[in-house]
N, CA, C and O atoms as a Maestro MAE file, in Angstrom:
{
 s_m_m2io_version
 :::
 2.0.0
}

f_m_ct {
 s_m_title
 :::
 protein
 m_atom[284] {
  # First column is atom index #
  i_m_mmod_type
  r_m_x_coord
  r_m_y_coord
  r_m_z_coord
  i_m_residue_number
  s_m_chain_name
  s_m_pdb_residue_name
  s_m_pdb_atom_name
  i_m_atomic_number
  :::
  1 25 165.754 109.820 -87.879 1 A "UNK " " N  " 7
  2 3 166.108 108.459 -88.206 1 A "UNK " " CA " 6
  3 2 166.725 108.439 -89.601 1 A "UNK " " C  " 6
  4 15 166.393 109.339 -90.374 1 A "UNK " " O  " 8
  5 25 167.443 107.664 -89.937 2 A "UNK " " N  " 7
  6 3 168.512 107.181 -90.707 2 A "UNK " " CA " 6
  7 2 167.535 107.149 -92.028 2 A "UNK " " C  " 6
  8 15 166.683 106.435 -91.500 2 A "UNK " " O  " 8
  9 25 167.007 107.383 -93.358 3 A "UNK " " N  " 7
  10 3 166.320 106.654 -94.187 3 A "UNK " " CA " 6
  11 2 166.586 104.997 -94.623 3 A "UNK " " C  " 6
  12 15 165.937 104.045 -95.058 3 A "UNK " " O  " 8
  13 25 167.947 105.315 -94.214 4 A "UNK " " N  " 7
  14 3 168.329 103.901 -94.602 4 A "UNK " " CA " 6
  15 2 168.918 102.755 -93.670 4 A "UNK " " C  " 6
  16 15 169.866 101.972 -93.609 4 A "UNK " " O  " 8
  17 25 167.889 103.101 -93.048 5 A "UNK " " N  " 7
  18 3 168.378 102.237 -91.468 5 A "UNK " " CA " 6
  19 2 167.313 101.020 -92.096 5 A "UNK " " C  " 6
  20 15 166.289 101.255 -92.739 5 A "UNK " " O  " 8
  21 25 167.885 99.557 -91.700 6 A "UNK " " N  " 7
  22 3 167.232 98.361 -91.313 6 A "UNK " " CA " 6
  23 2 166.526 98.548 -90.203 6 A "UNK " " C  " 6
  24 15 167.052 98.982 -89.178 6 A "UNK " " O  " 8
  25 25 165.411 98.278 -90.279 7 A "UNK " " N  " 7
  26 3 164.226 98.204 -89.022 7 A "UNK " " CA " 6
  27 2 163.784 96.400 -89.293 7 A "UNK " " C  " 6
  28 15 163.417 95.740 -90.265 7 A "UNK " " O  " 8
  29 25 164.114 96.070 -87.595 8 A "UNK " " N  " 7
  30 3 163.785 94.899 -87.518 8 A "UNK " " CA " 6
  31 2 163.722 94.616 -86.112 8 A "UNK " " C  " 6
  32 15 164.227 95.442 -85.352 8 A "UNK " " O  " 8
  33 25 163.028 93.280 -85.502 9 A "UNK " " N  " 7
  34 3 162.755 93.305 -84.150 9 A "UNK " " CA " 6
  35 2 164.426 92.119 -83.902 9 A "UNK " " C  " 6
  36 15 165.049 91.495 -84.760 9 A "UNK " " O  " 8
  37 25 164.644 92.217 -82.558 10 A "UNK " " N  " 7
  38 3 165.908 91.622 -82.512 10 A "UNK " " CA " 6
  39 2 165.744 91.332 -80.983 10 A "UNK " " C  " 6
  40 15 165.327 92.256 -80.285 10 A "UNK " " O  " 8
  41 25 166.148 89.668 -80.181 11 A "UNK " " N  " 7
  42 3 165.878 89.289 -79.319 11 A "UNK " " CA " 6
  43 2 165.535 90.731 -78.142 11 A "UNK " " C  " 6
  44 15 164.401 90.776 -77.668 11 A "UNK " " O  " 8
  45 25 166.439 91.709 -77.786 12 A "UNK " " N  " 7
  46 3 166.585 93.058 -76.852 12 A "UNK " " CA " 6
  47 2 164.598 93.111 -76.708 12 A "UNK " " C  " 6
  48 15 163.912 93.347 -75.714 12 A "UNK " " O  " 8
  49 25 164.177 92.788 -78.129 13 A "UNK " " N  " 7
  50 3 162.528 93.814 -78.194 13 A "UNK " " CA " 6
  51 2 162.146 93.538 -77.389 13 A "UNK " " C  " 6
  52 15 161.749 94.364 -76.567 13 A "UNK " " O  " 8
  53 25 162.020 91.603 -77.102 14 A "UNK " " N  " 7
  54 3 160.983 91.022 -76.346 14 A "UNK " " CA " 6
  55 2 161.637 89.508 -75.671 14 A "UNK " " C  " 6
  56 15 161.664 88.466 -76.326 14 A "UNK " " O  " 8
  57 25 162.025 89.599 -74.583 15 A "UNK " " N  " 7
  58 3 162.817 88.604 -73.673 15 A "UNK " " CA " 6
  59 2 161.906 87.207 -74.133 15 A "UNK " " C  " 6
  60 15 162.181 86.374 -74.997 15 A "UNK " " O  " 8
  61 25 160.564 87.296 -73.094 16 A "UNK " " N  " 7
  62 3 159.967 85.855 -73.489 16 A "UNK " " CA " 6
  63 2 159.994 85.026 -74.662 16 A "UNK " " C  " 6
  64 15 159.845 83.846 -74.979 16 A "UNK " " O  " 8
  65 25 160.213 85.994 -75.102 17 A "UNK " " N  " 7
  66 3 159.344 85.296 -76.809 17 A "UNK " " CA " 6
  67 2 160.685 84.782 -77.782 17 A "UNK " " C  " 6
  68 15 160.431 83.946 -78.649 17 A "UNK " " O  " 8
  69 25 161.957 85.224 -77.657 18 A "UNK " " N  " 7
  70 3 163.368 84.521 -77.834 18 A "UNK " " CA " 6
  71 2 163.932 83.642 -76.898 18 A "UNK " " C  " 6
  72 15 164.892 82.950 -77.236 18 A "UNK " " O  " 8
  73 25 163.314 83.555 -75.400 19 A "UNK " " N  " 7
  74 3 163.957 82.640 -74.356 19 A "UNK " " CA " 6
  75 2 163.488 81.727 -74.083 19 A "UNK " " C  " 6
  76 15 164.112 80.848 -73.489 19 A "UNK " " O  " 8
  77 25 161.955 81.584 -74.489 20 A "UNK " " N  " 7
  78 3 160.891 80.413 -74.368 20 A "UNK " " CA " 6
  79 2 160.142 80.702 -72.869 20 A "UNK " " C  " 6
  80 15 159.476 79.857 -72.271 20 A "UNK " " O  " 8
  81 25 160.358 81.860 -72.476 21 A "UNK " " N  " 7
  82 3 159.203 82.286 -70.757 21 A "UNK " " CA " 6
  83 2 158.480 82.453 -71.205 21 A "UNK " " C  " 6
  84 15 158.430 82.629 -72.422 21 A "UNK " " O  " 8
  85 25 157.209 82.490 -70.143 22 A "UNK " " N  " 7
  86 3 156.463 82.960 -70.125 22 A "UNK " " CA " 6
  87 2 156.094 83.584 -68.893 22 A "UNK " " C  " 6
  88 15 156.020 82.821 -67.930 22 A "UNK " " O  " 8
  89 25 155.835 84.854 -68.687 23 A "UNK " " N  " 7
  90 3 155.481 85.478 -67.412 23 A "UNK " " CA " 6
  91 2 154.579 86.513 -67.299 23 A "UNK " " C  " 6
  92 15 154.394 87.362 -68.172 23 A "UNK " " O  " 8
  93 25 153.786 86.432 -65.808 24 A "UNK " " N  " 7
  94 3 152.500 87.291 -66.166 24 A "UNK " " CA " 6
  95 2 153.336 87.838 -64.400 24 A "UNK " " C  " 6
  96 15 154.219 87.393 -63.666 24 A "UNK " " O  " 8
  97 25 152.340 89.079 -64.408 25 A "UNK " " N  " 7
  98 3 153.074 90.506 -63.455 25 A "UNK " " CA " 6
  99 2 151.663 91.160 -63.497 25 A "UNK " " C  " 6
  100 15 151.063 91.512 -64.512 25 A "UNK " " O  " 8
  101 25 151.086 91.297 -61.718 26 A "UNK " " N  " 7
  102 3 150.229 92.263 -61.734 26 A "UNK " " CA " 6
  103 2 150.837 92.870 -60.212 26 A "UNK " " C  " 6
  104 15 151.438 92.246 -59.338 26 A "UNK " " O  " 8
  105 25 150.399 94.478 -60.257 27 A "UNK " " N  " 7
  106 3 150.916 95.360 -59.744 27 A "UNK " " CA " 6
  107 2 149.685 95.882 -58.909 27 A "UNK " " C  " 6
  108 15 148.733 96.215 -59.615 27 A "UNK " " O  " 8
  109 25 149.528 96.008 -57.688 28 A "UNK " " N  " 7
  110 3 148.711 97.296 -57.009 28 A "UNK " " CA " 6
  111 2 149.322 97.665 -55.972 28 A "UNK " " C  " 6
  112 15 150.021 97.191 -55.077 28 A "UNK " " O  " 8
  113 25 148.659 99.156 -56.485 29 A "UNK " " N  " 7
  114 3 149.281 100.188 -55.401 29 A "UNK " " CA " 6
  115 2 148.785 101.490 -55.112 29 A "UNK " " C  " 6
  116 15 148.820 102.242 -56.085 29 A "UNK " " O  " 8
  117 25 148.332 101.978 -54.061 30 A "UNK " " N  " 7
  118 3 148.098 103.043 -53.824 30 A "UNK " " CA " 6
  119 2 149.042 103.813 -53.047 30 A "UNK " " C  " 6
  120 15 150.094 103.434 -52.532 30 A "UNK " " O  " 8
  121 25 148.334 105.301 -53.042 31 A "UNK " " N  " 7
  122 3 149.254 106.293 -52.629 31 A "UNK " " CA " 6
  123 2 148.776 106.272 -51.173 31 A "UNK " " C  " 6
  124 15 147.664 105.849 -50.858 31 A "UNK " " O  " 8
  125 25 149.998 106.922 -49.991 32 A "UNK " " N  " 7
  126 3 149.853 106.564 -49.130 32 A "UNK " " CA " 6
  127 2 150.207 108.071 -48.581 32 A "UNK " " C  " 6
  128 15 149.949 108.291 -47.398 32 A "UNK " " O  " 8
  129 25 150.753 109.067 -49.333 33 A "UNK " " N  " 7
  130 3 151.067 110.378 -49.103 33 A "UNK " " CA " 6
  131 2 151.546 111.111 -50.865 33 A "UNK " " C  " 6
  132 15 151.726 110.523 -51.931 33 A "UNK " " O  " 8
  133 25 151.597 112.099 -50.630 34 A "UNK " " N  " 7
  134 3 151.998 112.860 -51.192 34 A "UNK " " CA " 6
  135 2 153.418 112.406 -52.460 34 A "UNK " " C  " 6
  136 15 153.548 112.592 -53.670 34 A "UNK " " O  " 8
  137 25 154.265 111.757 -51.404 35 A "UNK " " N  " 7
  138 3 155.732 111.243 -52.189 35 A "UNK " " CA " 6
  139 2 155.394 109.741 -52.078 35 A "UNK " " C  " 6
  140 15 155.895 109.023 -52.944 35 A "UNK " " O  " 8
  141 25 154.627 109.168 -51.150 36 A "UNK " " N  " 7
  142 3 154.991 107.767 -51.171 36 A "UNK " " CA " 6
  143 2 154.041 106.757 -51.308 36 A "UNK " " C  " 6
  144 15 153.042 106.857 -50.596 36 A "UNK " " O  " 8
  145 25 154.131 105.764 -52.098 37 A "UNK " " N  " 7
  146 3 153.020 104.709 -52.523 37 A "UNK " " CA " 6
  147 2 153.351 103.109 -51.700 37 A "UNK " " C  " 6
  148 15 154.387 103.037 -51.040 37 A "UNK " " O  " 8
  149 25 152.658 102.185 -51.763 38 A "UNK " " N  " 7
  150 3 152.980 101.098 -51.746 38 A "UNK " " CA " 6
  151 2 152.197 100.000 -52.345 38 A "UNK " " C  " 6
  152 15 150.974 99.912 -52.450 38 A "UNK " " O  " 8
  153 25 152.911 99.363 -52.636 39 A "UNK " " N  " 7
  154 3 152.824 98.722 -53.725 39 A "UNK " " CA " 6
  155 2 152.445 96.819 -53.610 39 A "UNK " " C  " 6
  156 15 152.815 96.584 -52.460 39 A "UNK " " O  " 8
  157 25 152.089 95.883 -54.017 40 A "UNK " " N  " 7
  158 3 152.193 94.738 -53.723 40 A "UNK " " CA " 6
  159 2 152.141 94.032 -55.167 40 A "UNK " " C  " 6
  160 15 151.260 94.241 -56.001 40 A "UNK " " O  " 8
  161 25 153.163 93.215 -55.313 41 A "UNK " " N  " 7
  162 3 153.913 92.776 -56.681 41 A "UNK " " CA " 6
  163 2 153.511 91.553 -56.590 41 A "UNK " " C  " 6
  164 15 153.704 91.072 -55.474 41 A "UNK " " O  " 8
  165 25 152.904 90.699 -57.531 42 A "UNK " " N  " 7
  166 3 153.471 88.945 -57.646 42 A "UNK " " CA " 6
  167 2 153.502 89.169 -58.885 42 A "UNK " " C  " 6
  168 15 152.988 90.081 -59.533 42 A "UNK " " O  " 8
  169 25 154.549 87.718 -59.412 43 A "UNK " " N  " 7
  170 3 154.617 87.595 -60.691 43 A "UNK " " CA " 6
  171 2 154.951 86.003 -60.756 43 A "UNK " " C  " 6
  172 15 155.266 85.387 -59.737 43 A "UNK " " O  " 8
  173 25 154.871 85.480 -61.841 44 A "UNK " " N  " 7
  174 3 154.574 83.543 -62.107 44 A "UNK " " CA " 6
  175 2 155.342 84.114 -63.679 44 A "UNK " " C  " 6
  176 15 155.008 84.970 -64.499 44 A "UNK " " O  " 8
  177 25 156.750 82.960 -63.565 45 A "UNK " " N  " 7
  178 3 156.999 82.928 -64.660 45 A "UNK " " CA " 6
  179 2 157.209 81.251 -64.685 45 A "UNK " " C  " 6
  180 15 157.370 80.593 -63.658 45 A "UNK " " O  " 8
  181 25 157.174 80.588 -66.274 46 A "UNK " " N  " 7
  182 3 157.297 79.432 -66.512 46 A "UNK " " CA " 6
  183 2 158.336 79.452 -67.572 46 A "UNK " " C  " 6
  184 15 158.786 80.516 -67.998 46 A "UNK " " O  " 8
  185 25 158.835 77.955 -68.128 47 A "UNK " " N  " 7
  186 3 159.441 78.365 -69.592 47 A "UNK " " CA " 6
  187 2 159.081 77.395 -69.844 47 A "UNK " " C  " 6
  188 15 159.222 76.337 -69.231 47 A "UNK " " O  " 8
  189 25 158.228 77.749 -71.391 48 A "UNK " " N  " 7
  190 3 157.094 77.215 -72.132 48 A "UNK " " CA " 6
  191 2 157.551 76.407 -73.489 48 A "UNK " " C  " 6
  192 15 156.896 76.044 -74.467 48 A "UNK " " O  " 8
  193 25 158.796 76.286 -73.185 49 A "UNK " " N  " 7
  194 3 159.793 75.874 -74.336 49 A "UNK " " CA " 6
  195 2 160.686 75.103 -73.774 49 A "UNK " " C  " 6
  196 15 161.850 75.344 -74.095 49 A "UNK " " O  " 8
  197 25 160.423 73.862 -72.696 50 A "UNK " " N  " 7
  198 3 160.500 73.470 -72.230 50 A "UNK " " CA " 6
  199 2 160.610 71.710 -73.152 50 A "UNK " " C  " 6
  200 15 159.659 70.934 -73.241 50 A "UNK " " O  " 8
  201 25 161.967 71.473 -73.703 51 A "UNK " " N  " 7
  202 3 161.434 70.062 -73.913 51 A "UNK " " CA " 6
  203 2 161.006 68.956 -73.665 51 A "UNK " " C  " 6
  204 15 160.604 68.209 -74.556 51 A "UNK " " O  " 8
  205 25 161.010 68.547 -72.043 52 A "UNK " " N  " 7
  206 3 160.342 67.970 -71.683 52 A "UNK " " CA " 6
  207 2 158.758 68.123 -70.927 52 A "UNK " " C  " 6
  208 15 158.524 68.592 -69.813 52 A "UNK " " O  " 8
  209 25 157.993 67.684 -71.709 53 A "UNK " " N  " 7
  210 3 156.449 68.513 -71.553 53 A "UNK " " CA " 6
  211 2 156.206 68.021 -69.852 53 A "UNK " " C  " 6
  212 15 155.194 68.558 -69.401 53 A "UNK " " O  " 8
  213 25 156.783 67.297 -69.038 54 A "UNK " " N  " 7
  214 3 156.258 66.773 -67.732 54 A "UNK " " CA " 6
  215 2 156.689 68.600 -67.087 54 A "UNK " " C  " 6
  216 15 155.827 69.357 -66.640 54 A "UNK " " O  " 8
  217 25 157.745 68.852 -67.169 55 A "UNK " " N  " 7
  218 3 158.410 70.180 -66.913 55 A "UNK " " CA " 6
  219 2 157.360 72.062 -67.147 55 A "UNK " " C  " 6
  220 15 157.229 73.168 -66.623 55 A "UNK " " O  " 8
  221 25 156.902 71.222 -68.306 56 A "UNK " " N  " 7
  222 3 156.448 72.795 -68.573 56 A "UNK " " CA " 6
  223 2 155.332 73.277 -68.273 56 A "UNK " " C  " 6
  224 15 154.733 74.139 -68.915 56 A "UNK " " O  " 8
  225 25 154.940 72.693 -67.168 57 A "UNK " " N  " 7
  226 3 153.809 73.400 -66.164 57 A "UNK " " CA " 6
  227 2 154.475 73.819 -64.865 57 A "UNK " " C  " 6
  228 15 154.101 74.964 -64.610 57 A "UNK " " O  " 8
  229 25 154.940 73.563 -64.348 58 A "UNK " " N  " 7
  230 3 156.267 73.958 -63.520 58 A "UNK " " CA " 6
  231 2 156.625 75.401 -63.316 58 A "UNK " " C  " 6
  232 15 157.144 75.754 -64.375 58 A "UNK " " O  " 8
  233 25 156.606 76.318 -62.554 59 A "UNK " " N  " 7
  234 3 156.920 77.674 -62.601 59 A "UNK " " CA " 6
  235 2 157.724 78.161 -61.563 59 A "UNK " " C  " 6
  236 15 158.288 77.446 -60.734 59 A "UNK " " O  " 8
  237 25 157.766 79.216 -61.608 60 A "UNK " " N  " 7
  238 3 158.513 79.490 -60.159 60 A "UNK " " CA " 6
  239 2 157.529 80.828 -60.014 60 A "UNK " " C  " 6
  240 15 157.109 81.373 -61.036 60 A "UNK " " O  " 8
  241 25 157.173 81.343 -58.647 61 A "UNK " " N  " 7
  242 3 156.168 82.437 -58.454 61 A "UNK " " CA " 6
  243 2 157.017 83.501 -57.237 61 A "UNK " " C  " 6
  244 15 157.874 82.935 -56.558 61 A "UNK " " O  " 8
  245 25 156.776 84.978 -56.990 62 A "UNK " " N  " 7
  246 3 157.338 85.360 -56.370 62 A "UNK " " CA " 6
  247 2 155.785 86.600 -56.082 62 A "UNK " " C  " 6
  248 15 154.730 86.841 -56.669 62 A "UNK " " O  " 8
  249 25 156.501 87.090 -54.830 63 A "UNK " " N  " 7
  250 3 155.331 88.119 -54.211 63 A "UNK " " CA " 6
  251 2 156.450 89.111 -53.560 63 A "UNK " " C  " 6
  252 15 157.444 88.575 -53.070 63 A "UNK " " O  " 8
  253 25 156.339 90.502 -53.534 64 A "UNK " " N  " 7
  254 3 156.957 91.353 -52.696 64 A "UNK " " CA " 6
  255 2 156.101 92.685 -52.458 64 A "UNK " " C  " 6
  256 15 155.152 92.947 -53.197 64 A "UNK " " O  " 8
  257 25 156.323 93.179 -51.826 65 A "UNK " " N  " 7
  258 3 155.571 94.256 -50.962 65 A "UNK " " CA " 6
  259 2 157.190 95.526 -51.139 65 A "UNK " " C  " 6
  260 15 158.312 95.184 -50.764 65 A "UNK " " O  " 8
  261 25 156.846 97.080 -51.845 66 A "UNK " " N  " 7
  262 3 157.370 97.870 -52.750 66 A "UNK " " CA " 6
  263 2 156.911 99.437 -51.921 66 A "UNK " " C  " 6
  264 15 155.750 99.757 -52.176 66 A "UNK " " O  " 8
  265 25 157.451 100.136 -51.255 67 A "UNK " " N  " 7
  266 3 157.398 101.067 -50.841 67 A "UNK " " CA " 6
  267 2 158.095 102.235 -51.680 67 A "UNK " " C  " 6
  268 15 159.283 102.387 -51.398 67 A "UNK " " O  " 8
  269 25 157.581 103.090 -52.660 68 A "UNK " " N  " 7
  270 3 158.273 103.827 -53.542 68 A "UNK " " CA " 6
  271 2 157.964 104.919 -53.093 68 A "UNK " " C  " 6
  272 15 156.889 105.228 -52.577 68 A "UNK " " O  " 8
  273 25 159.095 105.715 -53.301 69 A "UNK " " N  " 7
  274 3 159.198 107.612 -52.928 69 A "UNK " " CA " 6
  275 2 159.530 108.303 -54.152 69 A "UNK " " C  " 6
  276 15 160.303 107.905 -55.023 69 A "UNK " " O  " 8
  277 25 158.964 109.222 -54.133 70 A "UNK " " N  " 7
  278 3 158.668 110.136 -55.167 70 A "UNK " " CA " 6
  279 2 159.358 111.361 -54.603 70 A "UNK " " C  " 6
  280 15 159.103 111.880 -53.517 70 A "UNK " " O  " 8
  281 25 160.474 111.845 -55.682 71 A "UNK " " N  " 7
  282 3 161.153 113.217 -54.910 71 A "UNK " " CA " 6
  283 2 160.845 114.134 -55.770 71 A "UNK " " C  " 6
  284 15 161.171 115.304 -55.569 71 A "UNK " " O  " 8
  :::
 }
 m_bond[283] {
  # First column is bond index #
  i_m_from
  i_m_to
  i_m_order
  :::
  1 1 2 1
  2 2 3 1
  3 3 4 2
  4 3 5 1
  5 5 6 1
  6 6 7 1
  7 7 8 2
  8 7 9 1
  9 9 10 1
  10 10 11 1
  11 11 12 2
  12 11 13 1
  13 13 14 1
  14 14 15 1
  15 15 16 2
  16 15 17 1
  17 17 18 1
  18 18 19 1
  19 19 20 2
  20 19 21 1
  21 21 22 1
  22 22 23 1
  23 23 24 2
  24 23 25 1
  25 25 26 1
  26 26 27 1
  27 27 28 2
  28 27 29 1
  29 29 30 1
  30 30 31 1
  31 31 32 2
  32 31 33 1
  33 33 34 1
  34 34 35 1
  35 35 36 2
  36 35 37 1
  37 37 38 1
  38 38 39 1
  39 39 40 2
  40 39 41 1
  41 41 42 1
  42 42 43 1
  43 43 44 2
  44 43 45 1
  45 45 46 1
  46 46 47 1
  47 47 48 2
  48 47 49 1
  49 49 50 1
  50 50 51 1
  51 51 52 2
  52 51 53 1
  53 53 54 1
  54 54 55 1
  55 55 56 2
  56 55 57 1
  57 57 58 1
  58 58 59 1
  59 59 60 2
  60 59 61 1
  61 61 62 1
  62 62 63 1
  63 63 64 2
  64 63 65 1
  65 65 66 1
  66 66 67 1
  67 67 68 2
  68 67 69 1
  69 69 70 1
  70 70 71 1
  71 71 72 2
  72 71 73 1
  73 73 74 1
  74 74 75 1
  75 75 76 2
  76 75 77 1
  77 77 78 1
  78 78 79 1
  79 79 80 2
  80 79 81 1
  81 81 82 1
  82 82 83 1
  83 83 84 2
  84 83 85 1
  85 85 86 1
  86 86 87 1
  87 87 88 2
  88 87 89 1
  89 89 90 1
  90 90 91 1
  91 91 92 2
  92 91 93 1
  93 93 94 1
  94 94 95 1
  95 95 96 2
  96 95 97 1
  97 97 98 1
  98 98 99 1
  99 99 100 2
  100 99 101 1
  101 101 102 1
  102 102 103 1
  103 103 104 2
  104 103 105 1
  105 105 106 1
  106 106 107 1
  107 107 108 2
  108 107 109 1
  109 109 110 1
  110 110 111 1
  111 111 112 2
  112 111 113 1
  113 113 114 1
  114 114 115 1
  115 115 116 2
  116 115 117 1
  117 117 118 1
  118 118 119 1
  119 119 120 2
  120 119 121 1
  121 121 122 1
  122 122 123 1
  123 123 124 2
  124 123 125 1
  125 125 126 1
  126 126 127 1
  127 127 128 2
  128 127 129 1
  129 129 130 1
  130 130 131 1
  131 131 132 2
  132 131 133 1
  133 133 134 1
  134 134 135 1
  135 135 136 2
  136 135 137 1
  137 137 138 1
  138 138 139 1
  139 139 140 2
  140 139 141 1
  141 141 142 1
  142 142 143 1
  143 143 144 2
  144 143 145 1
  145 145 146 1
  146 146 147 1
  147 147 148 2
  148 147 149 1
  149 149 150 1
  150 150 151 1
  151 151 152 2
  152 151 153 1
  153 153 154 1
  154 154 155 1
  155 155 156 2
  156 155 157 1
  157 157 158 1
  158 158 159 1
  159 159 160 2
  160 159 161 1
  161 161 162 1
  162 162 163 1
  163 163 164 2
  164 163 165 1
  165 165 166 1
  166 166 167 1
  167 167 168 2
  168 167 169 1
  169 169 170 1
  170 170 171 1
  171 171 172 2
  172 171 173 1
  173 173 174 1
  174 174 175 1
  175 175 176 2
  176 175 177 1
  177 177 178 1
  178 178 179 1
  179 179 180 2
  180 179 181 1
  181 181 182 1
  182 182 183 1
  183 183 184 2
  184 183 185 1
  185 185 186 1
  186 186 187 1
  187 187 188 2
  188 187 189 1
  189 189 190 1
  190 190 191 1
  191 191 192 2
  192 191 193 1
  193 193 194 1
  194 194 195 1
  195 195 196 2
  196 195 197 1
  197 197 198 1
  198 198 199 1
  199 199 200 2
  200 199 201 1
  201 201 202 1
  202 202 203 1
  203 203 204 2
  204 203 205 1
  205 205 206 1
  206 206 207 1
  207 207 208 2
  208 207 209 1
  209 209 210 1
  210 210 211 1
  211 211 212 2
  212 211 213 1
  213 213 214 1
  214 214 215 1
  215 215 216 2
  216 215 217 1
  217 217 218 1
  218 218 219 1
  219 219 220 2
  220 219 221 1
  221 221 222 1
  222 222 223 1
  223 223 224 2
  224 223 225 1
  225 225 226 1
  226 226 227 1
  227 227 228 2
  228 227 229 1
  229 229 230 1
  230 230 231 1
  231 231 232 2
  232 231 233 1
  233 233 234 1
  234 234 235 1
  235 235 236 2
  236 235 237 1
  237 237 238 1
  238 238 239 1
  239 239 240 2
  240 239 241 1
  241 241 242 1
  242 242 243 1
  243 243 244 2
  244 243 245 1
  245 245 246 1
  246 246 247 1
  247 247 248 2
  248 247 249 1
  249 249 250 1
  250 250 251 1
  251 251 252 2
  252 251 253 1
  253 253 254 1
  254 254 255 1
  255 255 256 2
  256 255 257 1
  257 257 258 1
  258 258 259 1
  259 259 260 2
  260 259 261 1
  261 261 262 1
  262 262 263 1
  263 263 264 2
  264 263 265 1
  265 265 266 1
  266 266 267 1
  267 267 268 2
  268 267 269 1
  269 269 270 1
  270 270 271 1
  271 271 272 2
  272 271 273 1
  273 273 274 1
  274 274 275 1
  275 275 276 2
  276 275 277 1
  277 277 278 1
  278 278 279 1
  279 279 280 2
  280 279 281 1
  281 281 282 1
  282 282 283 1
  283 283 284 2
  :::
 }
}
């Protein structure tokens, strides 16, 4: 690294927290073989920066089911 590099955090670090979301993500999954897992995803995002407060409970939620291979 540069000694004289500026170190600073810049919107790229952290999406929510410059866009006003908020989103939570839980993941399970087990293995189902050797190469392949599956997986079951939901995630709930809101935006919490929302100027009208009737709005900012409001979210949108999603669920998917993730079959990953391992080569």
């Amino acid at each position: 690294m540069d000694p004289d590099a500026t170190l600073g955090a810049y919107p790229t670090d952290d999406f929510f927290w410059t866009t006003g979301w908020q989103g939570h993500k839980a993941d399970l999954g087990f293995g189902i073989g050797s190469h392949v897992a599956l997986h079951a995803v939901g995630q709930l995002q809101r935006l919490w920066a929302q100027p009208r407060a009737s709005r900012r409970t409001t979210g949108c939620a999603g669920f998917r089911l993730e079959i990953r291979l391992k080569s």
